[in-house]
KEKE-3310 file (N, C-alpha, C; in steps of 0.2 Angstrom, whole numbers, plus 5000, padded with zeros to 4 digits):
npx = (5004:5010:5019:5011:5006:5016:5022:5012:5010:5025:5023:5013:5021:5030:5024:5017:5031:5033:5021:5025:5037:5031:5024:5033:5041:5030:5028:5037:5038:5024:5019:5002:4992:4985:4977:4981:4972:4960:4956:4950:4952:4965:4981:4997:5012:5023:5019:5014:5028:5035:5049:5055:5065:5075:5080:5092:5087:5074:5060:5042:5028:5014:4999:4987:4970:4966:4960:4968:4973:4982:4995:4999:4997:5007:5020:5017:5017:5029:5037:5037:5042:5055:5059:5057:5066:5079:5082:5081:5092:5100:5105:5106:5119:5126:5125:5132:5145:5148:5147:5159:5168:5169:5174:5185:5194:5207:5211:5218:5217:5212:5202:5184:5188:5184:5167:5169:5174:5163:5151:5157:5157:5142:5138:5145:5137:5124:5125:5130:5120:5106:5112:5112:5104:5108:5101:5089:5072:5054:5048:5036:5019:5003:4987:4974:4959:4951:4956:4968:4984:5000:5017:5032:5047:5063:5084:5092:5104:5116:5117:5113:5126:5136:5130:5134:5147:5150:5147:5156:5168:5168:5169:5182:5188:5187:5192:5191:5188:5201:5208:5205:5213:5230:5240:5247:5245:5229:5225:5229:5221:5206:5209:5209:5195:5185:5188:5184:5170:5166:5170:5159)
npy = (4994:5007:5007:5007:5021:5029:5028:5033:5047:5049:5048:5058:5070:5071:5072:5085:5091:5089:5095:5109:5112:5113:5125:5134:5132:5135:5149:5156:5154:5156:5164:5172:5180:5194:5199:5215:5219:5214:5213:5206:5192:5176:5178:5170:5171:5178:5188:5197:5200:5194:5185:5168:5155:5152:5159:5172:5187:5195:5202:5210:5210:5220:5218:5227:5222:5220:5222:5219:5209:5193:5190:5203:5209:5202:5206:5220:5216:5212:5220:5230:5224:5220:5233:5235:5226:5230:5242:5238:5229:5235:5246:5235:5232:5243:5243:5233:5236:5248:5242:5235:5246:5254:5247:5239:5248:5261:5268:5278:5285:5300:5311:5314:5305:5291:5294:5301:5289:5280:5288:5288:5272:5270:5276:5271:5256:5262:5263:5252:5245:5250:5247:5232:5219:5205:5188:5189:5184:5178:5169:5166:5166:5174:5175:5186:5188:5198:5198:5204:5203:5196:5195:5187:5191:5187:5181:5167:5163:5161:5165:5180:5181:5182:5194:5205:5204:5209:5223:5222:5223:5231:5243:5242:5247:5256:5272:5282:5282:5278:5287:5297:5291:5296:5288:5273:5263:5265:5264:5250:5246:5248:5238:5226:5226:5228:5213:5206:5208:5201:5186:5186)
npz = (5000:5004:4996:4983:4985:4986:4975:4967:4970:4968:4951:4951:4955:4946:4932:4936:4934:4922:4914:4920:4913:4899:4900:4901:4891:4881:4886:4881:4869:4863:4871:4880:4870:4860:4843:4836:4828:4830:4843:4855:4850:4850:4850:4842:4852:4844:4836:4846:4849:4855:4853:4845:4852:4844:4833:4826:4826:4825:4819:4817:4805:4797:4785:4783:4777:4760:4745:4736:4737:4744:4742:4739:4749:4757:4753:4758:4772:4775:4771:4779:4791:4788:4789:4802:4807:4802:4807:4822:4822:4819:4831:4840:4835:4837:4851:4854:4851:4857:4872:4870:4869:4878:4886:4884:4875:4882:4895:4893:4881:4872:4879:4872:4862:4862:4860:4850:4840:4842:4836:4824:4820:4822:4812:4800:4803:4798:4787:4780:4783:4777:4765:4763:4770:4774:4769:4777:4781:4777:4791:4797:4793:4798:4796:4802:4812:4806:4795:4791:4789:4797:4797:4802:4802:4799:4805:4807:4819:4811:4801:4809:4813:4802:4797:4804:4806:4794:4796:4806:4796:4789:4797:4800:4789:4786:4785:4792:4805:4811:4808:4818:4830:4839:4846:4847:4856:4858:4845:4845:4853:4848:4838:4847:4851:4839:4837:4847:4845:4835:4841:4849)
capx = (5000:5016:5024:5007:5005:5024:5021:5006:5014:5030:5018:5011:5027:5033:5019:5017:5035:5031:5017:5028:5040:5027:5022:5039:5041:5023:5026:5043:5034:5017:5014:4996:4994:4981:4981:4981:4965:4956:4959:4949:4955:4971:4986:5005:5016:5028:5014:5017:5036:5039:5052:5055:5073:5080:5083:5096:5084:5065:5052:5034:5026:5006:4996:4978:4966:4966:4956:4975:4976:4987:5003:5003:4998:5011:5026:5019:5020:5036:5043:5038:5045:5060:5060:5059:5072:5086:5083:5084:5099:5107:5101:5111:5127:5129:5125:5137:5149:5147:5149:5165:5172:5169:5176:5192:5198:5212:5209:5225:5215:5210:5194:5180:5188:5178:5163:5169:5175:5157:5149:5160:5152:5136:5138:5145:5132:5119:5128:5130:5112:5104:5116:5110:5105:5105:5098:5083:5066:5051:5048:5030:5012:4996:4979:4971:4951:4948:4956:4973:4989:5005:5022:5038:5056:5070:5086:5096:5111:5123:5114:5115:5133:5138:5127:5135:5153:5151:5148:5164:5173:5167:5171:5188:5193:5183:5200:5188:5188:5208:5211:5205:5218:5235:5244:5248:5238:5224:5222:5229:5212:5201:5208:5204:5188:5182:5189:5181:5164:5167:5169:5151)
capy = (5000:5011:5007:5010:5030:5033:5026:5037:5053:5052:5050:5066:5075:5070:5076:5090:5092:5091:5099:5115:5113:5114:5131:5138:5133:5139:5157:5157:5157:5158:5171:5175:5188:5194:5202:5221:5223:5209:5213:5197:5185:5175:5177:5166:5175:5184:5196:5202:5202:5189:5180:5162:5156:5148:5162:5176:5192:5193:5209:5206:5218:5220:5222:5227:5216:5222:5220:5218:5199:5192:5189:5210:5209:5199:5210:5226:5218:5208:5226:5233:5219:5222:5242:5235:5223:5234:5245:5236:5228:5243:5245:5229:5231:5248:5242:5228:5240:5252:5241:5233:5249:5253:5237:5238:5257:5263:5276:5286:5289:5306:5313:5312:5300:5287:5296:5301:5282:5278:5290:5284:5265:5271:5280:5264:5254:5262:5265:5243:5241:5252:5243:5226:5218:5198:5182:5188:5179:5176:5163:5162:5174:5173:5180:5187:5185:5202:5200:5206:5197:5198:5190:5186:5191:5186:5176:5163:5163:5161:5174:5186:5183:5183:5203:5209:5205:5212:5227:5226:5222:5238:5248:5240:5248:5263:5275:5289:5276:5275:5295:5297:5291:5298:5286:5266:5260:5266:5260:5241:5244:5247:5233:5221:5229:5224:5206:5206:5209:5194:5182:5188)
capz = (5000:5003:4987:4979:4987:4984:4966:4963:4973:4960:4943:4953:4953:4937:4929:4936:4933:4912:4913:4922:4907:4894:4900:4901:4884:4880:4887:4878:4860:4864:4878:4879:4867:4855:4838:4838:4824:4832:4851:4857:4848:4853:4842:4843:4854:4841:4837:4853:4851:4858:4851:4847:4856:4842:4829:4830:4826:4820:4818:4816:4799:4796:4784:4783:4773:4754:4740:4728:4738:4750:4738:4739:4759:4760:4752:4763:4781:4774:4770:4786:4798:4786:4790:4808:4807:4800:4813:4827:4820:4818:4836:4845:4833:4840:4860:4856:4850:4865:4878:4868:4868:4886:4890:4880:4875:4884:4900:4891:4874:4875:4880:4866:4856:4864:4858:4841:4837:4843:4830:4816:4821:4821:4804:4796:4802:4795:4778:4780:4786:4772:4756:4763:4777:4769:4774:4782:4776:4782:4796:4797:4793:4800:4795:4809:4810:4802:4785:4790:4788:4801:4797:4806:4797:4804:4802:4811:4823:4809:4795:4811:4814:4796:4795:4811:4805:4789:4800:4809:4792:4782:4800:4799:4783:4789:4789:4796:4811:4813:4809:4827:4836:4839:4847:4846:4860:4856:4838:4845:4858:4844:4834:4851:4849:4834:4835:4853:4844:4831:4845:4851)
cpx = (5004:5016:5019:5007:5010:5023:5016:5009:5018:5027:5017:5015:5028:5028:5019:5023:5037:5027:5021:5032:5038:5024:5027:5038:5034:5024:5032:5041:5028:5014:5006:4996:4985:4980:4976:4973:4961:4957:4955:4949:4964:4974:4993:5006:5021:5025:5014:5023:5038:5042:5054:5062:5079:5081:5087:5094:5078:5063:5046:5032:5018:5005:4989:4975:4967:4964:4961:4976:4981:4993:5004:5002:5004:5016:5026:5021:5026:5039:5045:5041:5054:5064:5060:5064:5078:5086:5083:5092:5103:5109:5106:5118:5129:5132:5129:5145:5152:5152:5157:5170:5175:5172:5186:5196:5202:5209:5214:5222:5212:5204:5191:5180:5185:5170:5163:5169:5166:5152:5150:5155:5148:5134:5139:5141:5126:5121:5126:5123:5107:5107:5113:5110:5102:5104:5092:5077:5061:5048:5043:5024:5008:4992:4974:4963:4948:4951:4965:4981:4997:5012:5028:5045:5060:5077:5090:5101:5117:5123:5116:5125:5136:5135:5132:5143:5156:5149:5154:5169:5173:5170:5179:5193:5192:5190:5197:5189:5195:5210:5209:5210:5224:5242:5241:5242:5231:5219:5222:5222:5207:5202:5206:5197:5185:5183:5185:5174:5164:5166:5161:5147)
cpy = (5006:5013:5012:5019:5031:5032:5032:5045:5053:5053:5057:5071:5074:5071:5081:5094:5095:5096:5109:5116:5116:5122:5135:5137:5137:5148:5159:5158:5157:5159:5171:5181:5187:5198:5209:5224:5219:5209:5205:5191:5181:5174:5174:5172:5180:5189:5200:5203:5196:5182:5171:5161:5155:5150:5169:5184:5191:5201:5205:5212:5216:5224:5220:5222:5222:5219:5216:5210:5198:5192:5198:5213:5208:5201:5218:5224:5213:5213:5229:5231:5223:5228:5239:5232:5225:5238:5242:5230:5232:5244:5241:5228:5236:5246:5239:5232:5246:5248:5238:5239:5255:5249:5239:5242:5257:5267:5280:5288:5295:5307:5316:5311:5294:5289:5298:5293:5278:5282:5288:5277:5264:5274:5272:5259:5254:5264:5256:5243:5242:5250:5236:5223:5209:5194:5181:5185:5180:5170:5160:5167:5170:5177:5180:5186:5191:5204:5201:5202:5199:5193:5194:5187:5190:5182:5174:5166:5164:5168:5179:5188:5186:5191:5206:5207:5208:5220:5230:5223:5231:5243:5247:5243:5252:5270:5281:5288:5276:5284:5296:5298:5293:5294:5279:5262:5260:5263:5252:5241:5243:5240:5227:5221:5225:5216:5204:5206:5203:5186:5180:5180)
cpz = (5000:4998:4984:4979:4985:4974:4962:4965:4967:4954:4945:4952:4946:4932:4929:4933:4925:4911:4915:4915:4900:4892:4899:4894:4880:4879:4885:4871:4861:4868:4875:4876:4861:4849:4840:4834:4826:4841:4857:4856:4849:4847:4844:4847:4851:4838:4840:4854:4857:4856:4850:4849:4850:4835:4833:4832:4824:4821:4815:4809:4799:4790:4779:4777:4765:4747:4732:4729:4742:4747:4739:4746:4763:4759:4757:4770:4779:4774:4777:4791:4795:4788:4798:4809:4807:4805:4821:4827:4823:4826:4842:4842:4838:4848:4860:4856:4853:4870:4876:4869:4876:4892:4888:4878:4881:4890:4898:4886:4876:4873:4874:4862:4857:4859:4850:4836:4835:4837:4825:4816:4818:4814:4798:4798:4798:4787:4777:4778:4777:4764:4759:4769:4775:4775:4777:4777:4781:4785:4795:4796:4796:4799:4801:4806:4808:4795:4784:4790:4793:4799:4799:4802:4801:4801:4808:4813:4817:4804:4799:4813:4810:4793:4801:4809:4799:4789:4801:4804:4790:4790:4801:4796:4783:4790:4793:4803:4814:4814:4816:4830:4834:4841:4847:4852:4859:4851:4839:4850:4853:4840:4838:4852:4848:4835:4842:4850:4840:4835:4851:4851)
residu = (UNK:UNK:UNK:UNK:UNK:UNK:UNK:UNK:UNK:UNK:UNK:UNK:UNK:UNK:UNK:UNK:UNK:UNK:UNK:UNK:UNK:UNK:UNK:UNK:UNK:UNK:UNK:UNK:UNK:UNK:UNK:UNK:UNK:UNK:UNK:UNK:UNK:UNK:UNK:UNK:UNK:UNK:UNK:UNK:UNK:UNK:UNK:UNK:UNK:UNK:UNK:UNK:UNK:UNK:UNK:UNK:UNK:UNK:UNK:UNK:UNK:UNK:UNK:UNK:UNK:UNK:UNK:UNK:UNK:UNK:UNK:UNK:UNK:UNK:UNK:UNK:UNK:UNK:UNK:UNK:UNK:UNK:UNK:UNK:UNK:UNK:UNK:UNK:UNK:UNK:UNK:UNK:UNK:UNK:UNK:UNK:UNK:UNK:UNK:UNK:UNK:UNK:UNK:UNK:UNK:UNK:UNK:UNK:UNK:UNK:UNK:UNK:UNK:UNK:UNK:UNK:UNK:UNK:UNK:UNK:UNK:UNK:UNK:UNK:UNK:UNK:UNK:UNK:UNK:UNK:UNK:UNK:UNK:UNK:UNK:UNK:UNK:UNK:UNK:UNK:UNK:UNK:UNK:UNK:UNK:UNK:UNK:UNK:UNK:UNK:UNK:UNK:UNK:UNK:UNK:UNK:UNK:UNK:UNK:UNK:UNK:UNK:UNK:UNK:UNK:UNK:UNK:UNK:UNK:UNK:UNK:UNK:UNK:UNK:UNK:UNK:UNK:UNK:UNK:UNK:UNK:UNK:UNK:UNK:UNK:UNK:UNK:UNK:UNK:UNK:UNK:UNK:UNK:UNK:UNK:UNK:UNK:UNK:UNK:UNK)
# end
């Protein structure tokens, strides 16, 4: 009779144990969420921005129901995910590049070359971003229950690696980037920099 209760007790945890699991993953791609032109209806989690784990960037795009068909629905909220994507790109190269250079820079280079370097960064990113921002696709749409159509752009860990190096390649050869500094140290910190971001 022991055995039995202990036998039924552990089923009991060890379910519940899965069942906890399932949510976690659940509220990892499928938060409670609902779509934004249909507000009582439930929609996937990355409508809400909430990310799946096992790509390296995504944006969400919308758009409205239209009489021209879903094949040209599906190029505007493809466009617009895209116009979000590149910008939050831009976005997490820069923060990576921040904190890199906050981390690594010299305390001798002199005051507001920090901040210039940072500029320069910031400029060839968005020169990068805006000539091509490859690989990205779309993941997955959904037509919401009044007509309108929502899809996920994004790309994988490797696509985003392969974007964000081609970042710190073009600011490499960036000479606007190197005129800055005056002395040796300085330029050898920028160059652990950049190689410090590629390790990423």
């Amino acid at each position: 009779m022991i055995k039995k209760t202990l036998l039924t007790t552990s089923l009991a945890l060890l379910l519940s144990a899965c069942s906890n699991n399932a949510t976690v993953e659940q509220s990892q791609n499928f938060a409670a969420c609902t779509f934004p032109d249909s507000p009582k209806d439930e929609a996937p989690g990355w409508v809400c921005d909430v990310m799946p784990s096992d790509i390296g960037i995504a944006a969400t795009g919308y758009a409205k129901k239209s009489a021209a068909g879903m094949s040209v629905m599906r190029k505007v909220a493809a466009n617009e995910a895209r116009v979000a994507l590149a910008s939050q790109f831009q976005t997490d190269v820069n923060n990576m590049f921040k904190q890199a250079v906050e981390s690594t820079m010299s305390t001798n280079t002199e005051d507001g070359v920090s901040e210039s370097v940072m500029e320069t960064f910031e400029n060839v990113t968005k020169i990068v971003v805006s000539r091509s921002l490859t690989d990205s696709r779309v993941l997955v749409s959904q037509a919401s229950p009044t007509g309108g159509l929502y899809v996920l752009v994004g790309m994988d860990q490797e696509a985003y690696k392969a974007n964000r190096n081609s970042v710190i390649d073009a600011a490499s050869e960036d000479a606007t980037l190197w005129n800055q500094f005056n002395n040796e140290q300085a330029a050898d910190d920028l160059v652990k920099t950049l190689e410090s971001l590629k390790q990423l």
